[in-house]
Kinemage of the C-alpha trace (Angstrom):
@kinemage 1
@onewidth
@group {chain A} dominant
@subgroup {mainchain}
@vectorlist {calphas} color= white
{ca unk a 1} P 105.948 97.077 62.373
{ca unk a 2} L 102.380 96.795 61.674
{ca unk a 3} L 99.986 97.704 64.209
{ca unk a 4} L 95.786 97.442 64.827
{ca unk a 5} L 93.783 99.681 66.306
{ca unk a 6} L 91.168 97.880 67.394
{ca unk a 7} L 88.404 100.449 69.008
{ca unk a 8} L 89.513 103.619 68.054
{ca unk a 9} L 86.019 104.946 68.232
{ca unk a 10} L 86.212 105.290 72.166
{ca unk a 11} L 88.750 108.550 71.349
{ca unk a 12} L 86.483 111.940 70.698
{ca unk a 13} L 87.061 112.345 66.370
{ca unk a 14} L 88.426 115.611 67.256
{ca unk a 15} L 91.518 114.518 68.836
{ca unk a 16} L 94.958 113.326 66.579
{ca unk a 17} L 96.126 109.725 66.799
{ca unk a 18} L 98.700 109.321 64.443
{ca unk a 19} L 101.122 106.186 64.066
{ca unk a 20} L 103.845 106.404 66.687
{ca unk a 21} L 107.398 106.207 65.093
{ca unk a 22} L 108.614 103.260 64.218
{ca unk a 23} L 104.727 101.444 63.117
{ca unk a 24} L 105.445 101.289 59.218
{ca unk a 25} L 101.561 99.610 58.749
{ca unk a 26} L 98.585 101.677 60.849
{ca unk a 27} L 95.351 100.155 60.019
{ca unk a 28} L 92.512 101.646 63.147
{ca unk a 29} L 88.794 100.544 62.942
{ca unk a 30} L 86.192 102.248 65.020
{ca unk a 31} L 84.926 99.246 66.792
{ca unk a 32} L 85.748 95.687 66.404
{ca unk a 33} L 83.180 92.909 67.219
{ca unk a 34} L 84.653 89.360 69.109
{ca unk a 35} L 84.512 87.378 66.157
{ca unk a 36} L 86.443 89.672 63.539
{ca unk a 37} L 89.651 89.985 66.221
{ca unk a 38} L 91.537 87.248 64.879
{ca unk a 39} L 90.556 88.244 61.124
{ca unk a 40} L 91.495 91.781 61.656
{ca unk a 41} L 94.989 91.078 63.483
{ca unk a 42} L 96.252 87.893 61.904
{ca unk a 43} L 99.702 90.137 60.545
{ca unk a 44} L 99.710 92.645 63.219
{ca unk a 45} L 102.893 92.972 65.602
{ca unk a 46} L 101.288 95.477 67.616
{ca unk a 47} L 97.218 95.329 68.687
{ca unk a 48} L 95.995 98.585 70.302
{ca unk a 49} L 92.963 98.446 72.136
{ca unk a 50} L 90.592 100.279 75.043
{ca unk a 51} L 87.899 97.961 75.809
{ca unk a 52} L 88.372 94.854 73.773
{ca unk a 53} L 88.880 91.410 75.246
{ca unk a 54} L 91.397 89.550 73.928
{ca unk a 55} L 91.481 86.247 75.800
{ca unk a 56} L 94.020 83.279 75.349
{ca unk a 57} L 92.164 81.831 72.467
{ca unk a 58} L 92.758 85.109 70.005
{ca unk a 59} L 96.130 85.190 71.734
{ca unk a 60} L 96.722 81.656 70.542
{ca unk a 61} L 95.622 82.302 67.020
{ca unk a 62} L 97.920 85.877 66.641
{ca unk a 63} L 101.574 84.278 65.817
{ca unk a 64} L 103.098 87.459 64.607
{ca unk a 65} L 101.593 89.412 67.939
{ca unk a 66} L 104.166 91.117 69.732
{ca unk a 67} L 103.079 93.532 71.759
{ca unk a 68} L 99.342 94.534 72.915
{ca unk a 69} L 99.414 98.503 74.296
{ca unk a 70} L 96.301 99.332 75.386
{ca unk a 71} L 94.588 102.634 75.340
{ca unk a 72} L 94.052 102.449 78.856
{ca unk a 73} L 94.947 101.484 82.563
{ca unk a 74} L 92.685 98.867 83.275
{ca unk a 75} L 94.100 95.495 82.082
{ca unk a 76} L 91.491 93.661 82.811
{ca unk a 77} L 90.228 92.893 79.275
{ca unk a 78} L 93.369 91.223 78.336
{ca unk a 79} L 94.291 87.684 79.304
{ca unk a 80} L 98.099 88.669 80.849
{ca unk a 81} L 98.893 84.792 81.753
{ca unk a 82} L 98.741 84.267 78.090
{ca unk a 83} L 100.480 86.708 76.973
{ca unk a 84} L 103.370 85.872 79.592
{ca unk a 85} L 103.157 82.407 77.937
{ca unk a 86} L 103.716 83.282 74.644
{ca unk a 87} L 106.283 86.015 75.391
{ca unk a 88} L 104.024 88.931 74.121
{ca unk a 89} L 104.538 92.355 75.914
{ca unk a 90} L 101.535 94.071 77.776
{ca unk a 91} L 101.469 97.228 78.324
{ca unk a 92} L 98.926 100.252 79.871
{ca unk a 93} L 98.882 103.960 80.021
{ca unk a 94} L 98.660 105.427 83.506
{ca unk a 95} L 98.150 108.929 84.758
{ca unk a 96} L 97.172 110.718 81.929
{ca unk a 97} L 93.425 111.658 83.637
{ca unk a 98} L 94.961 113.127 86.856
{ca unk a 99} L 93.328 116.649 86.013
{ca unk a 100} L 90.080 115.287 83.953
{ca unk a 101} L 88.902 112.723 86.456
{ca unk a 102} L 89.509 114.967 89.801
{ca unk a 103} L 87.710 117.786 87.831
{ca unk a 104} L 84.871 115.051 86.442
{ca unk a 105} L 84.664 114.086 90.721
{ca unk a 106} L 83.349 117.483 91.669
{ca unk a 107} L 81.278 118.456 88.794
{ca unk a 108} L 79.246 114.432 89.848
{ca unk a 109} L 79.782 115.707 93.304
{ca unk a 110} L 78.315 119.675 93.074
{ca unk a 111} L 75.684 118.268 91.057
{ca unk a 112} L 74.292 116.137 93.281
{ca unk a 113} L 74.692 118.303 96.175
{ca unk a 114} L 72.940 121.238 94.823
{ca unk a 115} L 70.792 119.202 92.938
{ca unk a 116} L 71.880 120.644 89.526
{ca unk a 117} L 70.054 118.131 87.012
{ca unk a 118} L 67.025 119.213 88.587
{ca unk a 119} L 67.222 122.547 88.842
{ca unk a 120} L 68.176 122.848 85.138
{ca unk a 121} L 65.148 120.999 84.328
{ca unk a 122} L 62.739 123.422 86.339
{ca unk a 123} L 63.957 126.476 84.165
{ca unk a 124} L 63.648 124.547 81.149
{ca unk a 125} L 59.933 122.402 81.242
{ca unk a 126} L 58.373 125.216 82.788
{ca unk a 127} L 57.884 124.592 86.482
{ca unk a 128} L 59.789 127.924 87.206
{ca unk a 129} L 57.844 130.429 85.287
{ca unk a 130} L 54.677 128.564 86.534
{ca unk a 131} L 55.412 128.765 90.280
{ca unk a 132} L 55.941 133.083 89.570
{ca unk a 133} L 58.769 133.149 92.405
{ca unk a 134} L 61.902 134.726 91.739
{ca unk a 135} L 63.590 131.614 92.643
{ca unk a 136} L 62.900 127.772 93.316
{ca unk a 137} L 64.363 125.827 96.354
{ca unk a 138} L 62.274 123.327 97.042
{ca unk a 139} L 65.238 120.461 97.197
{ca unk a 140} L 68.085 121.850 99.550
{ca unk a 141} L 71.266 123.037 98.050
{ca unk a 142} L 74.250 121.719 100.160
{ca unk a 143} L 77.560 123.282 100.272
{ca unk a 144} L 80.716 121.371 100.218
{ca unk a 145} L 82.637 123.467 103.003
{ca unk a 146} L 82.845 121.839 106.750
{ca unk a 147} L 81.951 118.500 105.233
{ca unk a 148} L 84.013 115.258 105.568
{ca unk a 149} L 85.063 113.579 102.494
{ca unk a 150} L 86.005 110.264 102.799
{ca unk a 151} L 88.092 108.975 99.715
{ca unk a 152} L 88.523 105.247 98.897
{ca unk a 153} L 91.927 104.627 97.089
{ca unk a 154} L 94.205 107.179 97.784
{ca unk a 155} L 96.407 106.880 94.066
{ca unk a 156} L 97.281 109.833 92.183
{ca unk a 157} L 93.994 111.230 91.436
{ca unk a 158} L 92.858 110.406 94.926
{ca unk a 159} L 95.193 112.985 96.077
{ca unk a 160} L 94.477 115.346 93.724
{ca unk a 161} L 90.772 115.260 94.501
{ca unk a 162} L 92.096 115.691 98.154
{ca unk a 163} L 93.593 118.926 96.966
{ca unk a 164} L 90.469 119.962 95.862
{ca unk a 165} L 88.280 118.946 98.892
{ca unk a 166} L 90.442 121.667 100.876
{ca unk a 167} L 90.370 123.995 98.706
{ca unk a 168} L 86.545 124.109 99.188
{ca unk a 169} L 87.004 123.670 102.908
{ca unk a 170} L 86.248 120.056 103.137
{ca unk a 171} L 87.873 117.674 105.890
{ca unk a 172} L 89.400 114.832 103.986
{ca unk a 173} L 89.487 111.327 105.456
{ca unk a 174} L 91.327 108.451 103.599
{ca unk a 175} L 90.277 105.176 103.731
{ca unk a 176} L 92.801 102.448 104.757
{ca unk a 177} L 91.783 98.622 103.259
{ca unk a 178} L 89.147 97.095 104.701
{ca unk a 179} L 89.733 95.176 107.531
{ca unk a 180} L 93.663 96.498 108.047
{ca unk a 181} L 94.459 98.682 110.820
{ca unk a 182} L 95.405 102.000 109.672
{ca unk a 183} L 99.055 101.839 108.161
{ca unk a 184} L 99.872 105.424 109.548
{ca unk a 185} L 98.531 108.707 111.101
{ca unk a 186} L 97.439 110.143 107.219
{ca unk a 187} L 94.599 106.963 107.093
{ca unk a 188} L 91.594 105.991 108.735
{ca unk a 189} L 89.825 102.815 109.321
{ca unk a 190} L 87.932 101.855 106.817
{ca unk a 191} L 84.687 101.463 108.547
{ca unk a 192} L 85.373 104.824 110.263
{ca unk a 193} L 85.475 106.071 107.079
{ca unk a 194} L 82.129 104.924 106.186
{ca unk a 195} L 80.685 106.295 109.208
{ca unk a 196} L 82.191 109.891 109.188
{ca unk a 197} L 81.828 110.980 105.990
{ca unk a 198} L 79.268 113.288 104.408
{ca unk a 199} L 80.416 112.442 100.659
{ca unk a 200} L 82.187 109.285 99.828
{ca unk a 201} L 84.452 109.052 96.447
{ca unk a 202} L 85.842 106.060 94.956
{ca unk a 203} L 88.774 105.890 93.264
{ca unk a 204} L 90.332 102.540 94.171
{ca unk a 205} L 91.002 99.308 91.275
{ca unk a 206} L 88.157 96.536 90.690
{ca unk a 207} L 89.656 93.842 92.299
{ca unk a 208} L 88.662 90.478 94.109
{ca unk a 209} L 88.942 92.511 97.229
{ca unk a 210} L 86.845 95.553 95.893
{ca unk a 211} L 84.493 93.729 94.453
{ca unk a 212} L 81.011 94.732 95.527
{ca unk a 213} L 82.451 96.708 98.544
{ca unk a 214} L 80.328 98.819 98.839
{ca unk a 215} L 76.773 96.473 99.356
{ca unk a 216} L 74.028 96.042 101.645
{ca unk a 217} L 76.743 95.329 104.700
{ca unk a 218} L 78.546 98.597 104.065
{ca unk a 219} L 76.289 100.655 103.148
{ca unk a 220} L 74.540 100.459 106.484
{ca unk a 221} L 77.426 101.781 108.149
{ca unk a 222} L 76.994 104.781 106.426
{ca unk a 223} L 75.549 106.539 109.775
{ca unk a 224} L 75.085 110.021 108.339
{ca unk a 225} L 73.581 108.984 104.676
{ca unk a 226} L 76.110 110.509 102.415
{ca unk a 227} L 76.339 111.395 98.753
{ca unk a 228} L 78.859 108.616 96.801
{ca unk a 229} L 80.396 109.299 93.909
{ca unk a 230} L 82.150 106.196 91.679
{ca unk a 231} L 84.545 107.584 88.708
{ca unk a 232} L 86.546 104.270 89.543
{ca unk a 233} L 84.756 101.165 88.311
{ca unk a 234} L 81.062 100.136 88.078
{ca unk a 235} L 81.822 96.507 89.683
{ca unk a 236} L 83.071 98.379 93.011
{ca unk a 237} L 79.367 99.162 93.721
{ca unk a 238} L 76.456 96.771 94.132
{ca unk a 239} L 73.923 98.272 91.840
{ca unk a 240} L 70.923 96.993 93.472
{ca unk a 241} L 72.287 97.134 97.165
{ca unk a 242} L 73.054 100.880 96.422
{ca unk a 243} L 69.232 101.619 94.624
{ca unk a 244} L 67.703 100.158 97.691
{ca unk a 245} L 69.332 102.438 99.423
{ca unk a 246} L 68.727 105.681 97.829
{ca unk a 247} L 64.938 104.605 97.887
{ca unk a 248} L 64.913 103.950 101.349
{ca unk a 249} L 66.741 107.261 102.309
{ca unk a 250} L 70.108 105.648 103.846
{ca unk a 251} L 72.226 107.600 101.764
{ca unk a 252} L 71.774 111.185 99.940
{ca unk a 253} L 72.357 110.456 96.190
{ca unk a 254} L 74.852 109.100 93.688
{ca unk a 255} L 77.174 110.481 91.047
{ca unk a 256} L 78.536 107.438 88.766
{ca unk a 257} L 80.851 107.727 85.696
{ca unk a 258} L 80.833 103.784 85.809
{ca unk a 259} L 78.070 100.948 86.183
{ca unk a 260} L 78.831 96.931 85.706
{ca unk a 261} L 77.948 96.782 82.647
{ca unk a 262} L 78.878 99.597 79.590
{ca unk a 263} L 76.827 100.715 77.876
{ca unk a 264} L 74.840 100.392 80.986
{ca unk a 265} L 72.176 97.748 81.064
{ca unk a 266} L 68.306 98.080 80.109
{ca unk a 267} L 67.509 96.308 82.940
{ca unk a 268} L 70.071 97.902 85.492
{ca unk a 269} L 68.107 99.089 89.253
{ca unk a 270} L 69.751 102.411 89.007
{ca unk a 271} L 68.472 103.318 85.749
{ca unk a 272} L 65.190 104.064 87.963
{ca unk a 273} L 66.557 107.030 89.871
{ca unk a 274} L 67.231 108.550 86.469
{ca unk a 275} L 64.858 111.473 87.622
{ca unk a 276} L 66.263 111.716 91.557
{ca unk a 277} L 67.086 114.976 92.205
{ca unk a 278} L 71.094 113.808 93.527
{ca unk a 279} L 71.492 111.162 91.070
{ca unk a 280} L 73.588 111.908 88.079
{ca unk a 281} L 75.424 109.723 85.594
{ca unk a 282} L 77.713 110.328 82.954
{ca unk a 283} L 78.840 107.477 80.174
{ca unk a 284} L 81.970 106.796 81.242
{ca unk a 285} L 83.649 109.708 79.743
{ca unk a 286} L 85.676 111.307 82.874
{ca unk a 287} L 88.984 110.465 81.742
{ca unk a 288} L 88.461 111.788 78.315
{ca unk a 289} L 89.271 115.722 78.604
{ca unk a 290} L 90.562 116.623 75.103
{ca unk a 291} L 93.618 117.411 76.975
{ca unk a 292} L 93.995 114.215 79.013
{ca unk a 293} L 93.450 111.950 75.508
{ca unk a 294} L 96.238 114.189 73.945
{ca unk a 295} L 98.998 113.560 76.968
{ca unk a 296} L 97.292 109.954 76.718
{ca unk a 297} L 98.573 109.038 73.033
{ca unk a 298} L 101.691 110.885 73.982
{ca unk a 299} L 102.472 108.526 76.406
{ca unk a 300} L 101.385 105.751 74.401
{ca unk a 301} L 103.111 106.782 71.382
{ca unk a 302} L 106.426 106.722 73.563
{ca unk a 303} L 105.631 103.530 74.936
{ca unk a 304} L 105.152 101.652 71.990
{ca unk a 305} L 108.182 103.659 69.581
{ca unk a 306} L 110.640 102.697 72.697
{ca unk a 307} L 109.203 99.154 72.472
{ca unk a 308} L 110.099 98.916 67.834
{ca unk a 309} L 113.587 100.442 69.055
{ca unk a 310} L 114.891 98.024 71.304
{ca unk a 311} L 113.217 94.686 69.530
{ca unk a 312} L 114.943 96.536 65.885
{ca unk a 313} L 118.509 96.919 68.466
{ca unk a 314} L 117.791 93.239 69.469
{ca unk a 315} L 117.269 91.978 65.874
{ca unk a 316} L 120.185 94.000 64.269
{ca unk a 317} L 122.356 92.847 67.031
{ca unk a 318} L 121.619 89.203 66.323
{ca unk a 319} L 120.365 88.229 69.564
């Protein structure tokens, strides 16, 4: 079968993707502009993609189209009515970041907390051998031990990131959905969530009900200002909402892997705490570990080699 790669750029170039079994044609470009989908994938069986959209028009254009893996979990990028429609297979990778983005979680969260951006910086510009002491501490350090995590969307790599929390001595709240009563004794309200916790990670789906959930509304009930960290999607958090807030001291900082727009926008409110000393950001990269893109194509290349053996077992069987 022949299959597209469509964005293969958004893998690191040190990391193997070769042609599962069964894909007999393996064309991959690094990046693949709207307009050139349809060009690119008129004979493909198979499209592989991270990022693109591919909405019912290109669907409706793609006769030979098959099957669309993408290099991801998200499937929000991909039109999934249409593909129902026109019998085309959809398919995702899950659980291939559950050590990277638990791991990415802390290093956002210890950052923040001991205000490691701007620390670094002191040594670096100057301000340290200027000021003579043997040491600077003029923003706080904070130590994770004896506080209260509170962790929105309790998946996987929620859990793992639990695991972690204890390890350093935190108290770990989960969060049940807002506005349902807890569903047993291992959640808490949501709102009591909000209100208890000293750091708040999010690791729950963008969704109409996540949309924006954490905002203006929420983030006042945030009664002891704590740090938030977002490695789950940009959309979650109101971007403006959340920069008001940080200005105006309700909460401590922010660690985000994710914004609502990628690359992040020019004109985007939280690109002016760039220099606050608990904001951090990284470009989306916490699920890429060299090790978690390895187990990722793995589990792709399954997917989609198990897919060309039973549509060759349906063919040769005449059905």
């Amino acid at each position: 079968m022949r299959a597209v790669f469509l964005d293969k750029g958004t893998f690191s170039d040190n990391v193997d993707l070769p042609a599962p079994a069964g894909v007999t044609d393996y064309i991959t470009y690094d990046e693949t502009p709207q307009e050139l989908i349809i060009e690119r994938c008129q004979n493909a069986d198979i499209i592989f993609t991270n990022k693109v959209q591919i909405n019912a028009e290109v669907i409706a254009k793609l006769p030979k189209l098959k099957l669309i893996q993408l290099t991801a979990t998200g499937m929000n990028n991909v039109d999934q009515d249409a593909c129902t429609a026109r019998n085309i297979s959809l398919y995702n990778v899950a659980g291939y970041a559950v050590k990277s983005v638990p791991e990415h979680t802390f290093m956002l969260m210890l950052n923040a907390m001991r205000a490691g951006i701007y620390y670094h910086n002191k040594v670096t510009d100057g301000t340290w051998a200027d000021n003579g002491n043997f040491c600077l501490l003029d923003i706080p350090l904070i130590d994770l031990e004896d506080k209260t995590l509170g962790i929105i969307g309790i998946g996987t790599i929620g859990k793992r990131v639990t695991e972690i929390a204890r390890a350093f001595g935190m108290t770990v709240l989960w969060a049940e959905r807002q506005g349902c009563a807890p569903r047993n004794d291992d959640y808490t309200a949501f709102d009591g969530v909000l209100a208890r916790s000293d750091v708040i990670s999010l690791h729950c789906p963008l969704n109409d009900a996540t949309q924006h959930l954490i905002n203006a509304d929420t983030l006042a009930k945030m009664t002891k200002k704590p740090l938030i960290i977002n490695v789950a999607r940009g959309g979650i958090v109101d971007s403006q909402a959340l920069a008001d807030a940080i200005n105006n001291e309700q909460v401590l900082g922010y660690g985000s892997d994710v914004f609502e727009q990628e690359p992040i926008a020019a004109n985007d409110p939280l690109l002016a705490l760039g220099e606050h000393p608990r904001v951090i950001f990284s470009p989306h990269n916490a699920w890429g570990s060299k090790s978690a893109q390895e187990t990722l194509w793995q589990m792709l290349s399954k997917q989609v080699t198990d897919f060309i053996n039973q549509a060759n077992k349906i063919i040769n069987n005449g059905f």
